[in-house]
N, C-alpha and C positions, 0 to 999 in steps of 0.2 A: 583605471580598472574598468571602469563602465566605457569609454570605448573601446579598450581590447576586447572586451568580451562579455559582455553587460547579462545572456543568459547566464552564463557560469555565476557571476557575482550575487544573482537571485537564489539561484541553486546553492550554493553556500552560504548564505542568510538564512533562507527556509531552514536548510539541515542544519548549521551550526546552532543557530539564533530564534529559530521560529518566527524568521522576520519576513512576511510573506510581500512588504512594502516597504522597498529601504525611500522609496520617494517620499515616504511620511514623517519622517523622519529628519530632526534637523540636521543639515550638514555634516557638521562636527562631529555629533554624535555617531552618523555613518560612518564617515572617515574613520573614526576611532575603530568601530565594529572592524571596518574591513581591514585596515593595518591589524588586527589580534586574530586572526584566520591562521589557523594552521596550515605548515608547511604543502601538508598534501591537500589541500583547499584547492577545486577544480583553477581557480582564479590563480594564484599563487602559482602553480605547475604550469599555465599557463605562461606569468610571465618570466619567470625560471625558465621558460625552453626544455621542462623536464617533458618527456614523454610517459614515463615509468614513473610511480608512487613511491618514494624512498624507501618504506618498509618493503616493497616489490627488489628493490635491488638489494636490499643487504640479506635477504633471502634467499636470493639466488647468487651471490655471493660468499654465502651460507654453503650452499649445493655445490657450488662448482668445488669448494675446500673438501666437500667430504666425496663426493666423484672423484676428487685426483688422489683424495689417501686410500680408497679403495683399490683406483686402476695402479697406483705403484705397487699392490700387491698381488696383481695378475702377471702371468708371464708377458704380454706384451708392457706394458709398465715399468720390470724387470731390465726390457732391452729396450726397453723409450720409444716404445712405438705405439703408434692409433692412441692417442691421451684424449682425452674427452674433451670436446667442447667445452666451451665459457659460456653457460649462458647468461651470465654478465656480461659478455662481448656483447652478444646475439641481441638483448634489448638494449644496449646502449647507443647499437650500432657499431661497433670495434671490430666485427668477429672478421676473420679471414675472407679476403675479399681473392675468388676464384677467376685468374683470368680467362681460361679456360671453359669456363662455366657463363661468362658474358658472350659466347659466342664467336672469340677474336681466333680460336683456331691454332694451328701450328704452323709453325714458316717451314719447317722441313723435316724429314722421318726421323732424324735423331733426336730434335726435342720433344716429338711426340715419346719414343724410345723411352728417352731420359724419364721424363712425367710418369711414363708407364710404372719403370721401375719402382721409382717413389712410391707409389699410390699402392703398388702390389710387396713394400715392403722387401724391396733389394733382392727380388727375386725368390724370394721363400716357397711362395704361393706358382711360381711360375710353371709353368707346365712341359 
């Protein structure tokens, strides 16, 4: 833990522990400290590879369940169109990856066409 990331593991003693010197400390007894660190313990998320705070995702896990029971009762919802984002995607990194939106462009006017349609909802909106 102290070479991954040795500020975080102070910062987590202070806050957890009020332990402003884990080098004071005998070994053991830090080891122990630091294995009983809660999940969302900078240190911990750290080495989990979590970006997000657990209680941050079941949160917005939370949201996204009550956003999509709302949008089923609009009329686009109705006909399963424009459904709201995950922002459980969005912080996990999952969410819809735009190719279009990286830049790469259309090989020819029918797929731009096609996209058009999509995006404007099978001509609804079309003028």
């Amino acid at each position: 833990m102290i070479r991954l990331d040795e500020a975080a593991l102070i910062c987590d003693f202070a806050e957890t522990y009020h332990v402003f010197d884990y080098r004071a400390l005998p070994a053991r007894y830090a080891a122990t400290l630091a294995a009983g660190l809660r999940p969302n313990a900078r240190i911990m998320q750290k080495i989990s590879g979590a970006t997000v705070a657990p209680e941050i995702l079941l949160l917005s896990a939370i949201a996204d369940a009550c956003r999509v029971l709302v949008w089923q009762n609009t009329k686009d919802g109705q006909k399963g169109r424009n459904a709201p984002e995950s922002l459980l995607a969005e912080l996990t990194g999952h969410g819809k990856e735009n190719k279009y939106a990286t830049g790469e462009g259309f090989s020819t006017v029918e797929d731009f066409r096609a996209w058009r349609e999509k995006m404007i909802g099978g001509g609804d909106n079309a003028r």
